[in-house]
C-alpha positions in Angstrom: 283.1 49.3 43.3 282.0 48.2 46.7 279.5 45.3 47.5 277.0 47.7 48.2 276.9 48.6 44.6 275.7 44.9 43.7 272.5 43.1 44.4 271.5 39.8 44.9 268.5 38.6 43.5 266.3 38.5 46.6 267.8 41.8 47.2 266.0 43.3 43.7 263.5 41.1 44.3 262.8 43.6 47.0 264.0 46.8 45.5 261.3 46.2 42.6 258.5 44.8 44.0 258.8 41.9 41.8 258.8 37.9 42.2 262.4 36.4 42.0 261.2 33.5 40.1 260.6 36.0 37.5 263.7 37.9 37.5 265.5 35.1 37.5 264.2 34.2 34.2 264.1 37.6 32.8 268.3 37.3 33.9 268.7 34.0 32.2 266.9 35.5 29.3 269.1 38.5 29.0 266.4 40.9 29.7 267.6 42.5 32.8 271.2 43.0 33.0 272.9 40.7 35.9 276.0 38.6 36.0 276.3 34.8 37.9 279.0 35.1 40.4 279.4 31.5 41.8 276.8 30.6 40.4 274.2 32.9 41.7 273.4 36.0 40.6 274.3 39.2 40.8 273.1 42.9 40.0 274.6 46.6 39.5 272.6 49.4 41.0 273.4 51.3 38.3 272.8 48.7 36.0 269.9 48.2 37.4 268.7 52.2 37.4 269.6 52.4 33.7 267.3 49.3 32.8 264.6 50.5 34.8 264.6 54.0 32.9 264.6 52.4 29.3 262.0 49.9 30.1 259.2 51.4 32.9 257.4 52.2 29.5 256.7 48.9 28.9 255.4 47.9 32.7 252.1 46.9 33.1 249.8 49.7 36.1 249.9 46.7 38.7 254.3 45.9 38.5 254.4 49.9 38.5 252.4 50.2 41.5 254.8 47.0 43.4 257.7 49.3 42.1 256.8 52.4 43.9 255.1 50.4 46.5 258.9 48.9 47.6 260.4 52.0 46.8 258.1 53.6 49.3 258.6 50.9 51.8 263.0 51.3 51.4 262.7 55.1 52.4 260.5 53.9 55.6 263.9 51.4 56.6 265.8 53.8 56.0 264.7 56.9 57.7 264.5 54.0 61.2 
């Protein structure tokens, strides 16, 4: 497993559009699936993929939208 298989938080912070005051809770809380690697935390793509797909169901129209809306915005940096 290579480092580029793990996120930090600001790093999903990013990838899902979301607040990382929030997913830090929803990490201490055991919602989303992380681990604390000196003491900050950590999070596996895959992991992270796997989540998504069980619980985008439950996702309100507006954290949907700042979803696609980042994913969007990652293909632009990476087709620089």
């Amino acid at each position: 497993m290579t480092n580029y298989d793990w996120l930090t938080l600001s790093e999903l912070a990013q990838h899902l559009g979301r607040d990382q005051r929030e997913l830090e809770r929803l990490a201490d809380r055991q919602v989303i699936p992380g681990r604390k690697r000196d003491g900050e935390w950590r999070f596996h793509s895959a992991e992270i993929t796997h989540w998504l797909e069980r619980e985008m169901h439950r996702f309100t129209d507006s954290e949907l939208a700042a979803v696609e809306q980042a994913q969007r915005s990652e293909d632009d940096e990476h087709e620089l």
